[in-house]
Biopython code that builds the backbone (N, CA, C, O; Angstrom):
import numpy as np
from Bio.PDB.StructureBuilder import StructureBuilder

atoms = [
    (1, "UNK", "N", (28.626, -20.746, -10.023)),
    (1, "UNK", "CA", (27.344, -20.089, -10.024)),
    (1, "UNK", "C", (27.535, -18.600, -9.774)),
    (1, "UNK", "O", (28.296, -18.036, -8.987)),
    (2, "UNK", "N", (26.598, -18.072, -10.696)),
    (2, "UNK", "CA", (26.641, -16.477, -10.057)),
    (2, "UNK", "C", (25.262, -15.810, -9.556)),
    (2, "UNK", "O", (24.209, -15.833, -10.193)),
    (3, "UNK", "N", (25.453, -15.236, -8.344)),
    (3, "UNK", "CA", (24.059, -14.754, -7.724)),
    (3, "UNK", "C", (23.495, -13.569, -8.477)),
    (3, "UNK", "O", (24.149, -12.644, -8.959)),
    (4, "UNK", "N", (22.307, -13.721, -8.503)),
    (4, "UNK", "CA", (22.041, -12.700, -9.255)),
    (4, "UNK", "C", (20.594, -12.164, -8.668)),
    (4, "UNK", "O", (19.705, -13.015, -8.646)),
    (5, "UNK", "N", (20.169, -10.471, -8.055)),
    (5, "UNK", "CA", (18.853, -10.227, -7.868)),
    (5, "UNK", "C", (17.774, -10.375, -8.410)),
    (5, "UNK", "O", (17.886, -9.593, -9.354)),
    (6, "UNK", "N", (16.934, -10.757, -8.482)),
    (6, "UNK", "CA", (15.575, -11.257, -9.428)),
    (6, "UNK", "C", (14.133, -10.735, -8.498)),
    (6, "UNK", "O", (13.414, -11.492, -7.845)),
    (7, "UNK", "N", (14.007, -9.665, -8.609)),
    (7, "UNK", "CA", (12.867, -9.094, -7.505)),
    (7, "UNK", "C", (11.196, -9.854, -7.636)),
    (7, "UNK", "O", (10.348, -9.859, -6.744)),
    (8, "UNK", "N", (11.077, -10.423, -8.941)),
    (8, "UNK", "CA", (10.273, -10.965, -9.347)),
    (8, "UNK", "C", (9.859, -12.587, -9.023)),
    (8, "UNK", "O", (8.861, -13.233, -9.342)),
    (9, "UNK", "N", (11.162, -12.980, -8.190)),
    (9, "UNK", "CA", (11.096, -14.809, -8.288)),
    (9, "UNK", "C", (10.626, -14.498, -6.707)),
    (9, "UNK", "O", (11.021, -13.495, -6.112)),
    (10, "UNK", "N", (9.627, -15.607, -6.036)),
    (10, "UNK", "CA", (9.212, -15.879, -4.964)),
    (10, "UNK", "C", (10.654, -15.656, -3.848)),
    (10, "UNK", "O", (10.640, -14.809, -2.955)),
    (11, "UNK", "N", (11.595, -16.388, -4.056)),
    (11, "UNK", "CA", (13.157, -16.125, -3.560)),
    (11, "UNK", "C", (13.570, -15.340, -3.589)),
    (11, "UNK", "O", (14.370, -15.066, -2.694)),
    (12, "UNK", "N", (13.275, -14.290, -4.798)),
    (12, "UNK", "CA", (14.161, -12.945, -4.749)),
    (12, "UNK", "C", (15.368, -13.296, -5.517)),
    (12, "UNK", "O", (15.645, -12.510, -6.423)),
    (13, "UNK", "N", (16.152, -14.319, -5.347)),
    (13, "UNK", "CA", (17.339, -14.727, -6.038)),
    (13, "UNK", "C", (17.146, -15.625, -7.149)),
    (13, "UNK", "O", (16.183, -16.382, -7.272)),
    (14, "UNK", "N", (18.437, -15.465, -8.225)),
    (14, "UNK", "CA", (18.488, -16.973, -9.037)),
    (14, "UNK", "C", (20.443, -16.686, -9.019)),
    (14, "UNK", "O", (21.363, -15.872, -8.938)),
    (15, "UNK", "N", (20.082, -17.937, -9.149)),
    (15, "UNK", "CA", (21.445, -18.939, -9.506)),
    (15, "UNK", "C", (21.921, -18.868, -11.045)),
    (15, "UNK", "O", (21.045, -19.296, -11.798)),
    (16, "UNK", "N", (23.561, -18.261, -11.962)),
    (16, "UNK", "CA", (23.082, -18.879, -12.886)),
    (16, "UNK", "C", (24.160, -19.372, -13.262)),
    (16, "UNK", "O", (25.221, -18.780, -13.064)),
    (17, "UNK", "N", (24.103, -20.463, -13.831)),
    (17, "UNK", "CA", (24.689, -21.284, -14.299)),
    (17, "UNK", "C", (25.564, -20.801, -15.218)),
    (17, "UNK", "O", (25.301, -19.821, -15.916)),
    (18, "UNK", "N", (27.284, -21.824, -15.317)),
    (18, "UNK", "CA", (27.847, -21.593, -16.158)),
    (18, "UNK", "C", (27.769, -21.621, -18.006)),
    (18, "UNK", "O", (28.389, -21.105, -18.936)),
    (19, "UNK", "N", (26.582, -22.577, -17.816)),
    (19, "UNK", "CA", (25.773, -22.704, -19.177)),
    (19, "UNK", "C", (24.840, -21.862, -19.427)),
    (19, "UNK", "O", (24.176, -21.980, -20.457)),
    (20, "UNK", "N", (24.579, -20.694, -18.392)),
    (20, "UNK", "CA", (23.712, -19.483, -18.668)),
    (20, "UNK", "C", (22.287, -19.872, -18.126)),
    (20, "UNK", "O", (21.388, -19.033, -18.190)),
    (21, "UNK", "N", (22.062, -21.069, -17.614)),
    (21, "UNK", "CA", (20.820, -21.387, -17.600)),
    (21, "UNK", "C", (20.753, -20.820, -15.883)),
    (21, "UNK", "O", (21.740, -20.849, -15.148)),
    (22, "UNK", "N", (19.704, -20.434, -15.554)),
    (22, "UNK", "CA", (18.997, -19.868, -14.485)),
    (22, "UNK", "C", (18.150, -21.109, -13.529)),
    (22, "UNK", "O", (17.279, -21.882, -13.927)),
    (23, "UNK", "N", (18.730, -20.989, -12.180)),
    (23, "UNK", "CA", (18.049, -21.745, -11.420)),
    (23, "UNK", "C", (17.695, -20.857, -9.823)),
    (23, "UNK", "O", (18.474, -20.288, -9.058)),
    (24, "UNK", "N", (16.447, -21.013, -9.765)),
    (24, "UNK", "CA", (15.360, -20.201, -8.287)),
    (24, "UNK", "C", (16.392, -20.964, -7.195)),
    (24, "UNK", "O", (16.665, -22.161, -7.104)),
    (25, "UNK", "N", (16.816, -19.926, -6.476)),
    (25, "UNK", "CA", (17.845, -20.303, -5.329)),
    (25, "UNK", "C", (16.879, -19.835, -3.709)),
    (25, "UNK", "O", (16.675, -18.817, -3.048)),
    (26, "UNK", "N", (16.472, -21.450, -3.658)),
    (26, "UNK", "CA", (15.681, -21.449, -2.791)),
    (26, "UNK", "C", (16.571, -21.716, -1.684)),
    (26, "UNK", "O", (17.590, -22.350, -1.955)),
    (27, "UNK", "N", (16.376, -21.340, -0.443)),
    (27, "UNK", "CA", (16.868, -21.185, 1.089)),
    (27, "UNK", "C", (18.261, -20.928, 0.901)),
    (27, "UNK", "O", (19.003, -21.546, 1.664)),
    (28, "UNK", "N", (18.914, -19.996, -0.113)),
    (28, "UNK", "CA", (19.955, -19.674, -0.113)),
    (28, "UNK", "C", (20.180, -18.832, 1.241)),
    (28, "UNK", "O", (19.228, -18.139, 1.599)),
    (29, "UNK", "N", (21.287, -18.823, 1.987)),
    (29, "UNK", "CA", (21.494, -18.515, 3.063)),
    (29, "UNK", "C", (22.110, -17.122, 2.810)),
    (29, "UNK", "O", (22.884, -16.822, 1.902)),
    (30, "UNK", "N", (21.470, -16.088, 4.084)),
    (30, "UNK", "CA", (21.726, -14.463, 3.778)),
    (30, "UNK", "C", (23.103, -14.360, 3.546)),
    (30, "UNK", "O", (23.318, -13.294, 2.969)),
    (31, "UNK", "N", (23.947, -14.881, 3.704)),
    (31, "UNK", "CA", (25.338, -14.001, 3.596)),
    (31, "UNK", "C", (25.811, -14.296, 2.263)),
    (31, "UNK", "O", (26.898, -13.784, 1.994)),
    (32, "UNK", "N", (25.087, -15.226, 1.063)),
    (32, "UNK", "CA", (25.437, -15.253, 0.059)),
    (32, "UNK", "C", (24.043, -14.344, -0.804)),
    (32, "UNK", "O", (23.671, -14.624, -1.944)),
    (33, "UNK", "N", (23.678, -13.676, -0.278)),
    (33, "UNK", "CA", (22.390, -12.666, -1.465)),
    (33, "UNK", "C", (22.697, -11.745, -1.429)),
    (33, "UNK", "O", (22.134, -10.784, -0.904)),
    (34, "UNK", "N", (24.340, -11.818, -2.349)),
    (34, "UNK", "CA", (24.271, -10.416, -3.183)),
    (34, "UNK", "C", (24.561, -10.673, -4.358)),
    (34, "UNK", "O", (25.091, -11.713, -4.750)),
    (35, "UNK", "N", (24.168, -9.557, -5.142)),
    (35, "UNK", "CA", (24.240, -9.712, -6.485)),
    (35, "UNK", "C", (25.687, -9.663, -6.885)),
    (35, "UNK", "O", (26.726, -9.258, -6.365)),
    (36, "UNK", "N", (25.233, -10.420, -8.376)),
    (36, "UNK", "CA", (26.963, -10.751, -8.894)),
    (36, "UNK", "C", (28.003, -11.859, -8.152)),
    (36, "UNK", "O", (29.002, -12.386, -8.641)),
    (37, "UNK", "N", (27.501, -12.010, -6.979)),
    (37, "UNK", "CA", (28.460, -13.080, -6.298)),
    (37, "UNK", "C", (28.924, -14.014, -6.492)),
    (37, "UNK", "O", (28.088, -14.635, -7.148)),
    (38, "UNK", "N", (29.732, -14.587, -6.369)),
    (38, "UNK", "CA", (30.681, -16.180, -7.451)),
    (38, "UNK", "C", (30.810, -16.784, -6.053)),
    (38, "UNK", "O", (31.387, -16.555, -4.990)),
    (39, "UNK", "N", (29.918, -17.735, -6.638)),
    (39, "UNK", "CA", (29.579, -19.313, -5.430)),
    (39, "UNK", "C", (30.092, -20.515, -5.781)),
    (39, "UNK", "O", (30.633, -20.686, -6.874)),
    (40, "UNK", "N", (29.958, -21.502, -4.837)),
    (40, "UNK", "CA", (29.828, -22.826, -5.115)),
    (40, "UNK", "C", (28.729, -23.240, -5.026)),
    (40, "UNK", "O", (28.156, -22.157, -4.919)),
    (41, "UNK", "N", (27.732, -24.171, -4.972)),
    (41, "UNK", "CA", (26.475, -24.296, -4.112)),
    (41, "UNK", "C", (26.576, -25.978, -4.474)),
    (41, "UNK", "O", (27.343, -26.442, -5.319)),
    (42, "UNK", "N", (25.431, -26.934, -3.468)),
    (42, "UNK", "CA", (25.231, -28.208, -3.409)),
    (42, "UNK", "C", (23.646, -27.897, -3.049)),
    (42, "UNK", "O", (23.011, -27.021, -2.463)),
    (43, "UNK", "N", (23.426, -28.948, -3.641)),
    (43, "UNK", "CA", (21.880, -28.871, -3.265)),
    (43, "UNK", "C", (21.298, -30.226, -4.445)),
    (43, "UNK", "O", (21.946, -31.062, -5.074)),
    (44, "UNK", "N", (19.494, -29.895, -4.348)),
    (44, "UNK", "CA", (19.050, -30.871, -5.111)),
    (44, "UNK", "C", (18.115, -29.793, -6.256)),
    (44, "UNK", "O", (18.448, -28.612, -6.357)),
    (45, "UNK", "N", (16.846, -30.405, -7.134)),
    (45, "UNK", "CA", (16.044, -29.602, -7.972)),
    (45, "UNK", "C", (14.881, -29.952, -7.194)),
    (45, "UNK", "O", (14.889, -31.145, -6.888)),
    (46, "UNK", "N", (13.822, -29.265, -6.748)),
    (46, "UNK", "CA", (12.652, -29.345, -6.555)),
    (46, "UNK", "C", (11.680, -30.001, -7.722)),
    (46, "UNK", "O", (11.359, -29.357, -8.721)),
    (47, "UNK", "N", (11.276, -31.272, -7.492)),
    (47, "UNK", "CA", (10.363, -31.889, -8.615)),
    (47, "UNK", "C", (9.027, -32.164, -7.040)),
    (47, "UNK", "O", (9.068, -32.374, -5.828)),
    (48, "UNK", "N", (8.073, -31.988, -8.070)),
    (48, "UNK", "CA", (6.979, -32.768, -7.684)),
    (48, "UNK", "C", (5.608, -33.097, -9.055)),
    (48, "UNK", "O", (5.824, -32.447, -10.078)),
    (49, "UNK", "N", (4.785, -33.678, -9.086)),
    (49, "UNK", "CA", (3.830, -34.423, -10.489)),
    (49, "UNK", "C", (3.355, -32.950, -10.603)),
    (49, "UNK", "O", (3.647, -32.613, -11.751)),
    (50, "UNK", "N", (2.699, -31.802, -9.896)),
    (50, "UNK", "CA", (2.413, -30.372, -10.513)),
    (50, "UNK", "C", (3.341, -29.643, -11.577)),
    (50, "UNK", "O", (2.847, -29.254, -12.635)),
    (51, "UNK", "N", (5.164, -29.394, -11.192)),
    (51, "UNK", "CA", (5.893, -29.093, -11.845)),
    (51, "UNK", "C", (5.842, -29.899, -13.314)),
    (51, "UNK", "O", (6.063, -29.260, -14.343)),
    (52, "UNK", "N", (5.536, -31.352, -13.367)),
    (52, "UNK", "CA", (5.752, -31.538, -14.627)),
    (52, "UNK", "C", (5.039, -31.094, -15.836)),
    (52, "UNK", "O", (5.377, -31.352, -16.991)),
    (53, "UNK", "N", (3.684, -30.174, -15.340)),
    (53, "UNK", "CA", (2.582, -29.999, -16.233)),
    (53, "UNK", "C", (2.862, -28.779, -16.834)),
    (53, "UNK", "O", (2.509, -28.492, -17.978)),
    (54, "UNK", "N", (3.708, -27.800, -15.827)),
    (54, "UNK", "CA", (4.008, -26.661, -16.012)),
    (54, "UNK", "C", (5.293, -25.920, -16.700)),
    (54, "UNK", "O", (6.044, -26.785, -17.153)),
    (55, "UNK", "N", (5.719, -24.789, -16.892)),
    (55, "UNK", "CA", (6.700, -24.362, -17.865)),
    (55, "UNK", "C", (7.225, -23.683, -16.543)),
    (55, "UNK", "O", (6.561, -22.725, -16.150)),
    (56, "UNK", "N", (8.091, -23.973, -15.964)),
    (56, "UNK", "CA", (8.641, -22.685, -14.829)),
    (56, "UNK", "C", (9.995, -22.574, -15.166)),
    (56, "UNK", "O", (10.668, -23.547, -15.507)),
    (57, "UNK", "N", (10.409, -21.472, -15.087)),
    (57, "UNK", "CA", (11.879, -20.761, -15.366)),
    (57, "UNK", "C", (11.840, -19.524, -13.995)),
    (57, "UNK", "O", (10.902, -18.753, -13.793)),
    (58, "UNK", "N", (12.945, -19.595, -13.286)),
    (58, "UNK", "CA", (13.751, -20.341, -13.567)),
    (58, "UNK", "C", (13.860, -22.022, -12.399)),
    (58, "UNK", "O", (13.394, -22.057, -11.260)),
    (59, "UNK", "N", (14.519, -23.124, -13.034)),
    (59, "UNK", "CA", (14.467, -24.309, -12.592)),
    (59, "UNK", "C", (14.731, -23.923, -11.220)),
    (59, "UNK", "O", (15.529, -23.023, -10.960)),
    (60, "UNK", "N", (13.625, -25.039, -9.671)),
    (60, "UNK", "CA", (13.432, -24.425, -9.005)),
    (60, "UNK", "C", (14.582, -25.341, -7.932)),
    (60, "UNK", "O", (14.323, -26.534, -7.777)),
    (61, "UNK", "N", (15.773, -24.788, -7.247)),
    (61, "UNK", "CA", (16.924, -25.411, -7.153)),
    (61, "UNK", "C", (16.512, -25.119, -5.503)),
    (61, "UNK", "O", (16.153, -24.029, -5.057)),
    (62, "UNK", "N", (16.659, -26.348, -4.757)),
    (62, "UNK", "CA", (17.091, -25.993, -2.940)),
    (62, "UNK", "C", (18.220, -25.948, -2.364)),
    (62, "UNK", "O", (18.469, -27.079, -1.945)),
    (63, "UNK", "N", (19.241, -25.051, -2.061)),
    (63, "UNK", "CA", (20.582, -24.989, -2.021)),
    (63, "UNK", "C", (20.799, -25.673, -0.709)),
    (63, "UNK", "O", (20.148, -25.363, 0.289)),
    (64, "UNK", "N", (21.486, -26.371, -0.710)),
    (64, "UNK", "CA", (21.792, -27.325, 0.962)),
    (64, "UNK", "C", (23.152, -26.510, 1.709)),
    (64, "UNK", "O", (23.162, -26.251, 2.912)),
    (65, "UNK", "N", (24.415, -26.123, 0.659)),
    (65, "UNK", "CA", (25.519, -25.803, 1.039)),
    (65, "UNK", "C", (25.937, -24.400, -0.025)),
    (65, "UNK", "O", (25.490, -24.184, -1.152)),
    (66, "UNK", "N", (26.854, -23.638, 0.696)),
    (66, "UNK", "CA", (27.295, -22.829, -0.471)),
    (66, "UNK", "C", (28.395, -21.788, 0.111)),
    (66, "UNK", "O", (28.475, -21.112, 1.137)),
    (67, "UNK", "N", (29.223, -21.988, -1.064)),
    (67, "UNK", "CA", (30.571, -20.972, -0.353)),
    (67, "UNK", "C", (31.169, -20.279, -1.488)),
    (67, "UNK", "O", (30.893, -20.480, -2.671)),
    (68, "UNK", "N", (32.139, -19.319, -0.955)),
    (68, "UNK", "CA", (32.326, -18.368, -1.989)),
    (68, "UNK", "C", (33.284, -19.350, -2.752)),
    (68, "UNK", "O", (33.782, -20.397, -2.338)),
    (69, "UNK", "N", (33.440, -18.613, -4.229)),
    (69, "UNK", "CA", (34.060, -18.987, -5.071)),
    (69, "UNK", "C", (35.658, -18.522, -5.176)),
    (69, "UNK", "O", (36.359, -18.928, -6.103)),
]
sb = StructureBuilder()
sb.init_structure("model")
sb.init_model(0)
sb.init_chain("A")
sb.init_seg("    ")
for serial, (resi, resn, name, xyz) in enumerate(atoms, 1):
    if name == "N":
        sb.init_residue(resn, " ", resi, " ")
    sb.init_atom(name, np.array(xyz, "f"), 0.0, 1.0, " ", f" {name:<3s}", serial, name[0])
structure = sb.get_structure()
C-alpha cells in the first residue's frame, strides 16, 4: 500500500493499492500519515445496507494493523 494525502476524504488519507485502486484509510494510526509512504496494513472494508445504494470512492477500508514496508 502506498499512503497518500487526500485533503478532501473525511480521513484525510487513502490507501492505494497495488492495483491502483484507492481505499479511505480509516483510523490509520499517526505515525503512518505521510504521504508516499510504503505500508503493510490489515484491516477489514466498512459495509453497511446505506453503502450499497451509493457510489463511494474511495472504498471505505478500517485499518486494524500497519507497518512499514
Amino acid at each position: 500500500m502506498l499512503v497518500r494525502i487526500s485533503g478532501g476524504l473525511y480521513t484525510g488519507y487513502q490507501l492505494i493499492a497495488s492495483n491502483g485502486v484507492a481505499w479511505s484509510a480509516c483510523s490509520l494510526p499517526d505515525e503512518f500519515r505521510k504521504d508516499s509512504l510504503k505500508i503493510y496494513v490489515s484491516g477489514y472494508f466498512l459495509t453497511s445496507p446505506e453503502l450499497d445504494v451509493k457510489n463511494i470512492t474511495p472504498l471505505p477500508f478500517e485499518v486494524t494493523g500497519a507497518r512499514l514496508r
